[in-house]
C-alpha angles and dihedrals in degrees: 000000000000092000086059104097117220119223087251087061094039094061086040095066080064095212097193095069086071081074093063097048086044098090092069102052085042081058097052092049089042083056109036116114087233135341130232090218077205091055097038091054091043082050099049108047096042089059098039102036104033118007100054093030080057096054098040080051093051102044092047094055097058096038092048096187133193103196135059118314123174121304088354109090087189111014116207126235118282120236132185091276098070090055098052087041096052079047088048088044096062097042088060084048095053088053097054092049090051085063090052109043153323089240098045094053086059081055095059100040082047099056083040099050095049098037075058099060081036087069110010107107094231090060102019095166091163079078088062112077110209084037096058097037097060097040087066091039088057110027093041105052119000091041091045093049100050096045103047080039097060085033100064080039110057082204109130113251082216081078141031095051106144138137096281093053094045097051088042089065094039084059091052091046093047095048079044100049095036090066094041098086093045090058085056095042092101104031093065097119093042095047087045090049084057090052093250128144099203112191085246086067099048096047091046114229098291092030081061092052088053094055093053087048092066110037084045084060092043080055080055111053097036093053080058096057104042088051095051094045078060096054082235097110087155071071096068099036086061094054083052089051108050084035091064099080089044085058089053097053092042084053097055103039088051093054089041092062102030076067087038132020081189091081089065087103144136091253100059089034095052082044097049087042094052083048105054092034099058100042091047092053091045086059095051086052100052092044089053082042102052094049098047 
């Protein structure tokens, strides 16, 4: 049957990237006013388990590659299967997000529309670099955080919008977009054998380290303000401190490769990725633990 997944197209849908984009979703509950525990589950797993398995799914079936892609260090082969179960997958997820809102299943067709023209070959617009670029930056963060925001909630996105909520979600989209060039530091000639121009390619590998830099220390200085708007700054010297390690790495990886552009590679990326990822996660956690 063409919905039944191969293993090929299970390891394909690459579940433990949903940890990564966790923390955001871990920041909207921690804020929210008041959660509805049925709308927040619905929520959760509609986004985790179907929605950005669908779009891995999706995106490896029309690049097809052969080398190293995030968290698969040799991808297998894709097969048909892959394509119809990513389909399957967001049709699940539609129907988890009918049981939250209104608002919440235009989210997901949204993010499933656009993750879509982000892979399939007559839009490609991964192969655009700003494009791309933003669209992760967006749709990853900022958009994630709002609407699961507004979801757990059950408050209206219509209302509520005000400085605190804004800046919340920019701080989601710049953690998210400042480790986006380093994911595609090692995969420049197989991305320029598919004809696309990654953001990575067009800043250079250091190039690359410098961009995450800046938009780290916009993290930064944003997280600071929002704390201290909220009169939480422990907030804020939390995020500094689990932070720290992920600046160490980052260290050492950058000097590594400013003396070799050979260690641009999948290994000291996956490592700096896993590092980031669960400390960031770990944070998140602690902020939603210590107010509930």
């Amino acid at each position: 049957m063409k919905f039944i997944p191969t293993r090929s197209a299970l390891i394909h849908l690459r579940l433990p990237f949903s940890i990564f984009l966790l923390p955001v979703f871990l920041f909207a509950l921690s804020q929210a006013p008041e959660i509805n525990v049925y709308k927040a589950w619905f929520a959760f797993l509609a986004w985790h388990f179907f929605v950005y398995p669908a779009s891995n799914a999706y995106n490896s079936y029309f690049d097809k590659d052969e080398g190293s892609i995030a968290l698969i260090e040799k991808p297998p082969p894709v097969d048909r299967s892959l394509y119809y179960f990513s389909l399957f997958l967001d049709t699940v997820a539609i129907i988890l997000a009918i049981m939250v809102s209104v608002q919440f299943l235009f989210a997901v067709i949204i993010y499933g529309v656009i993750s879509k023209l982000y892979s399939h070959p007559s839009t490609r617009l991964k192969r655009y670099p700003l494009v791309s670029f933003f669209i992760v930056f967006i749709f990853q963060g900022a958009f994630i955080y709002w609407t699961s925001y507004a979801a757990v909630s059950g408050l209206s996105l219509l209302y509520g919008w005000n400085t605190n909520f804004i800046v919340a979600g920019l701080i989601c989209s710049c953690l998210i977009g400042a480790n986006y060039p380093l994911t595609q530091i090692y995969q420049h000639e197989e991305d320029r054998k598919r004809g696309d121009t990654t953001l990575s390619m067009k800043l250079g590998i250091q190039g690359s380290f410098i961009f995450t830099i800046i938009l780290f220390t916009l993290a930064i200085l944003l997280s600071f303000w929002y704390w201290h708007n909220l009169n939480q700054i422990n907030n804020f010297w939390l995020f500094l401190i689990f932070s720290f390690p992920v600046f160490i790495v980052f260290t050492k990886w950058f000097l590594k490769v400013r003396k070799n552009e050979k260690e641009a590679n999948y290994k000291n990326m996956s490592v700096m990725t896993w590092t980031g990822g669960i400390l960031m996660l770990l944070y998140f956690l602690s902020i939603w633990w210590i107010k509930y």
